[in-house]
C-alpha positions as CSV (number, residue, x, y, z in Angstrom):
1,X,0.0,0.0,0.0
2,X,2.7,2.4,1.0
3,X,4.5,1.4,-2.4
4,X,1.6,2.1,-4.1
5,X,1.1,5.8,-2.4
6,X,4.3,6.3,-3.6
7,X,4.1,5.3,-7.1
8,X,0.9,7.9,-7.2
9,X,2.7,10.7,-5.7
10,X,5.2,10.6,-8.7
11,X,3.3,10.4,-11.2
12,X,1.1,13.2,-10.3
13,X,4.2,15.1,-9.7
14,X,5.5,14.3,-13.2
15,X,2.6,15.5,-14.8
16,X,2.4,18.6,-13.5
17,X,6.3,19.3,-14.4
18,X,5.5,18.3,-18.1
19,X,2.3,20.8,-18.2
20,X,4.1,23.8,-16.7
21,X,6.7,23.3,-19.7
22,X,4.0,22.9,-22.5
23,X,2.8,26.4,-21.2
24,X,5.9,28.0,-20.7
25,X,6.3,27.1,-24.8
26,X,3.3,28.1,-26.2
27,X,3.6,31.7,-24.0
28,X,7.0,32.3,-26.1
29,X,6.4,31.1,-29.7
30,X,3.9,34.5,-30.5
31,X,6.6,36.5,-29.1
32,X,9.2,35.1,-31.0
33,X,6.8,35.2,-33.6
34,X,6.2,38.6,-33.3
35,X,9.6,39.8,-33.1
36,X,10.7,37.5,-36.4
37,X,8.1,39.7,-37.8
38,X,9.5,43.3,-38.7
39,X,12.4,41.3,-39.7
40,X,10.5,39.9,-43.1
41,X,11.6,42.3,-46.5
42,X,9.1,43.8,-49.1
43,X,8.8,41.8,-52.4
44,X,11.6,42.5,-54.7
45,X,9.6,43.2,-57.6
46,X,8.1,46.0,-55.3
47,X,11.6,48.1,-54.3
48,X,11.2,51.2,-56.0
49,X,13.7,51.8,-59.8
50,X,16.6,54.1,-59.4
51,X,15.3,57.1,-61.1
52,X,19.0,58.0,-62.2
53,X,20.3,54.6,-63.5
54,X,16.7,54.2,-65.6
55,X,17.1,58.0,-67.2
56,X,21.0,57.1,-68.4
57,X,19.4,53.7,-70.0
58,X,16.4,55.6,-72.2
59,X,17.6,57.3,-76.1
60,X,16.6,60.6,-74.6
61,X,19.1,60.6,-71.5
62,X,21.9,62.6,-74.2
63,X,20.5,65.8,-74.5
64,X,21.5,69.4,-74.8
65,X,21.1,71.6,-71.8
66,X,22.9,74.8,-70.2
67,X,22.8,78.1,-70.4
68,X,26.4,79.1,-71.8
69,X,26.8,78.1,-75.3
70,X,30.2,78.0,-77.0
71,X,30.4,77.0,-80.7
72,X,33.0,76.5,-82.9
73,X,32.5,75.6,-86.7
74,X,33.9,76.0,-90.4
75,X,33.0,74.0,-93.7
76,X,33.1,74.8,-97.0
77,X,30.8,77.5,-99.1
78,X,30.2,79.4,-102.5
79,X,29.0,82.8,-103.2
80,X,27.4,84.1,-106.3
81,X,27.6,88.1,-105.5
82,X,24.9,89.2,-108.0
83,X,22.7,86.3,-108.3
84,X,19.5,88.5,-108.0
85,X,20.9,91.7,-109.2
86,X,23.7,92.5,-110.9
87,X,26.0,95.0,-110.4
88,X,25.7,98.6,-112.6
89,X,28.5,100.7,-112.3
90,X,30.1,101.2,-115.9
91,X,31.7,97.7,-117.3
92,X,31.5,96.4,-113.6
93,X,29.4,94.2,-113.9
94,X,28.4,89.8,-113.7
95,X,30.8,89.1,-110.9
96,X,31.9,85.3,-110.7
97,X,30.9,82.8,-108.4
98,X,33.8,81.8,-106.0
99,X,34.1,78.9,-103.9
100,X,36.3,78.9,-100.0
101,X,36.6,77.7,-96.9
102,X,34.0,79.1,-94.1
103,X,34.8,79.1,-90.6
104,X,33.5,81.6,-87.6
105,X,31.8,80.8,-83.9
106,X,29.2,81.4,-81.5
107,X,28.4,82.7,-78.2
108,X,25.2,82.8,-76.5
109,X,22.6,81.5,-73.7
110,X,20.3,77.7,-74.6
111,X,18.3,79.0,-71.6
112,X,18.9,75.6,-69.7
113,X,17.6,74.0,-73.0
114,X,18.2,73.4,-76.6
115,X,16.7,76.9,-77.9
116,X,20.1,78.6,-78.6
117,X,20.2,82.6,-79.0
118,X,23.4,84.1,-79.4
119,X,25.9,86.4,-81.5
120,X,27.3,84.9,-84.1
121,X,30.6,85.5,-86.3
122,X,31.5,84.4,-89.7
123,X,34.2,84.3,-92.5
124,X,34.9,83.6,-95.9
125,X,37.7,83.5,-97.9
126,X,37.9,83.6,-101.7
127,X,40.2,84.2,-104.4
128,X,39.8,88.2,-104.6
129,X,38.2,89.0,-101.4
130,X,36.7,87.9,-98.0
131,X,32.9,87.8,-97.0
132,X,32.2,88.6,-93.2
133,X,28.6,88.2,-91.8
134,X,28.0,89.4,-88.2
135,X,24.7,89.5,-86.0
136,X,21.7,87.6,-84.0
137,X,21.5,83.7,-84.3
138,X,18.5,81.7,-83.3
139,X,18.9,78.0,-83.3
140,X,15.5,76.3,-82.5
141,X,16.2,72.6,-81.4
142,X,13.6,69.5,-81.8
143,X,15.0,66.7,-79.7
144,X,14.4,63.3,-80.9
145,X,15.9,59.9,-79.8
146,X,20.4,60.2,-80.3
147,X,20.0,62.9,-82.0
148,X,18.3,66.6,-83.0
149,X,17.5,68.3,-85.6
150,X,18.9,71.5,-85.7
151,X,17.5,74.7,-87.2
152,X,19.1,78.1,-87.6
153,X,18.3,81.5,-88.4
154,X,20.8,84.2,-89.0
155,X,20.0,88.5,-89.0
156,X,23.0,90.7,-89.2
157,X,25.5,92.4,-90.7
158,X,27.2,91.5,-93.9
159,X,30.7,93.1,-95.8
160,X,33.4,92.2,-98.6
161,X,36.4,93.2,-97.6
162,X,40.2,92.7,-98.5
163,X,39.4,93.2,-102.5
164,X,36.0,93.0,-104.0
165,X,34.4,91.1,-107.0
166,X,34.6,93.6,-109.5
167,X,37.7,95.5,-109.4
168,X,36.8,98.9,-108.1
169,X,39.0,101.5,-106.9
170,X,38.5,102.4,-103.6
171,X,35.6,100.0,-103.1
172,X,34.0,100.2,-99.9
173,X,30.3,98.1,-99.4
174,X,28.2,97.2,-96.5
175,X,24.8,95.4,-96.2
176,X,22.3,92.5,-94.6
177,X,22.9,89.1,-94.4
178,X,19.7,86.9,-93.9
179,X,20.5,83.2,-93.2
180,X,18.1,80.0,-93.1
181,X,19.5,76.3,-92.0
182,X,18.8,72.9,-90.8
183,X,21.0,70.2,-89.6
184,X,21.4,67.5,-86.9
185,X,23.2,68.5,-83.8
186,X,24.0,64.8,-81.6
187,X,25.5,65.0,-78.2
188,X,28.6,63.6,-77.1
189,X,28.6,64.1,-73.4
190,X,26.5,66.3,-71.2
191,X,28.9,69.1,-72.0
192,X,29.4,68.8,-75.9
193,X,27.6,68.2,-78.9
194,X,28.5,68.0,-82.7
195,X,26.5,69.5,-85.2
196,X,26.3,69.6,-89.3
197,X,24.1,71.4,-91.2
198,X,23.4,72.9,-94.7
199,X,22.8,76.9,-95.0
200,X,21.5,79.3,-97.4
201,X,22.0,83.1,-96.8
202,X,21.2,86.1,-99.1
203,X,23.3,88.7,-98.9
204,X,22.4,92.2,-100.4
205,X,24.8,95.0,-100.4
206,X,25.8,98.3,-101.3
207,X,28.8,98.3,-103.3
208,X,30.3,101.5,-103.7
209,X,33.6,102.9,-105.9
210,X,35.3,105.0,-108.7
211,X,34.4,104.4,-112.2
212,X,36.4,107.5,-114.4
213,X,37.0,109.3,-111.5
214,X,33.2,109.7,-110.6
215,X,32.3,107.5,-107.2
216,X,29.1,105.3,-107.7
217,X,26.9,103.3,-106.0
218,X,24.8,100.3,-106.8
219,X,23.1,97.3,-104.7
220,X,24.3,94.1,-105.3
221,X,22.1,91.3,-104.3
222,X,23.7,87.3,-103.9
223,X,23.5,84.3,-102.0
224,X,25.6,82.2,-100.3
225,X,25.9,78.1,-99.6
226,X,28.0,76.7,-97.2
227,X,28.2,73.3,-95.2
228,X,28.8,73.7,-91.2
229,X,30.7,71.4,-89.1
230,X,31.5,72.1,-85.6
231,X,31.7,71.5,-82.1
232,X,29.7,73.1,-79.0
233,X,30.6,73.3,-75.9
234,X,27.4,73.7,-73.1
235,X,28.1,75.2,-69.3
236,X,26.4,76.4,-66.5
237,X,23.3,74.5,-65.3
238,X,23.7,71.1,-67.2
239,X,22.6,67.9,-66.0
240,X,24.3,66.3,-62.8
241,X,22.7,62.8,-63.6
């Protein structure tokens, strides 16, 4: 009997060891379960892009910007002097067409974009004499993927000088110079671009000299082809990206 009592006591003592553990367990498995919790990531496919890394991958991440524009350019050209009027001083007159080497630059604001306006300064020299064409450039630019397409228009100031086209004495001429273009311009880095382009400018003067002793004058109205190559160089407020 006393063996039996015994036999009782630790069982009962057993069990109640085995259901203090069970509880002690079940009390800590939401805690741990709640603290495993904040540990647990977003979905990768939901992390926000890097807005940089995607603009450098799309066609219109090269693009001109900035607000100070350098240019540099020079190609070759032709000039008819009197292709819409000739010349009527005397014997002076049908002036030939010459063909030269162009060259001249730019300086001027693309107000943070690609809408150039600037001063512009340009040469030509030819077998008798040299054209010069000075004044306001506006270069209008439409941006499409790589590349742009480039539009200019010139208003200034246009003089032969160093000799003239018809052989006058004491020559002296001065005028307008009204230039239309179009061209591609494609950046290179954020800071420079190349550009080409194809331009037509009509130049009218007033040509003025001795003929017999007797000074004369008589308008002179031509035109003028030339092929532009050249480099610009953009500053002040480009991208950082």
């Amino acid at each position: 009997m006393k063996h039996l009592m015994f036999m009782m006591g630790t069982l009962l003592l057993f069990s109640a060891s085995a259901s203090a553990q069970d509880e002690a367990g079940a009390a800590t498995e939401p805690a741990a379960a709640s603290e495993s919790a904040p540990a647990e990531t977003a979905p990768a496919d939901q992390a926000p892009a890097d807005p940089p890394e995607e603009e450098k991958r799309s066609p219109y991440y090269k693009k001109v910007q900035g607000w100070l524009w350098l240019e540099g350019f020079a190609g070759p050209s032709s000039y008819d002097p009197d292709r819409f009027g000739t010349l009527s001083l005397g014997s002076a007159t049908n002036a030939p067409k010459r063909t030269g080497p162009a060259y001249g630059f730019a300086v001027g604001t693309g107000f943070g974009g690609g809408f150039f306006l600037g001063w512009y300064y340009r040469q030509a020299n030819y077998t008798d004499y040299k054209l010069m064409r000075t004044g306001v450039e506006f270069q209008p630019t439409i941006r499409i993927p790589y590349v742009h397409i480039l539009l200019r228009i010139d208003i200034g100031f246009a003089q032969i000088f160093g000799g003239n086209p018809y052989g006058l004495t004491n020559a002296a001429n001065g005028g307008v110079d009204t230039t239309f273009g179009v061209g591609l311009r494609i950046p290179i880095v954020r800071w420079m671009s190349f550009l080409a382009s194809l331009d037509w400018s009509y130049i009218g003067l007033s040509m003025r000299g001795d003929i017999g002793g007797t000074r004369q004058e008589s308008w002179i109205n031509g035109q003028q082809l030339s092929g532009t190559f050249g480099l610009t160089f953009h500053f002040i407020g480009v991208r950082k990206n």
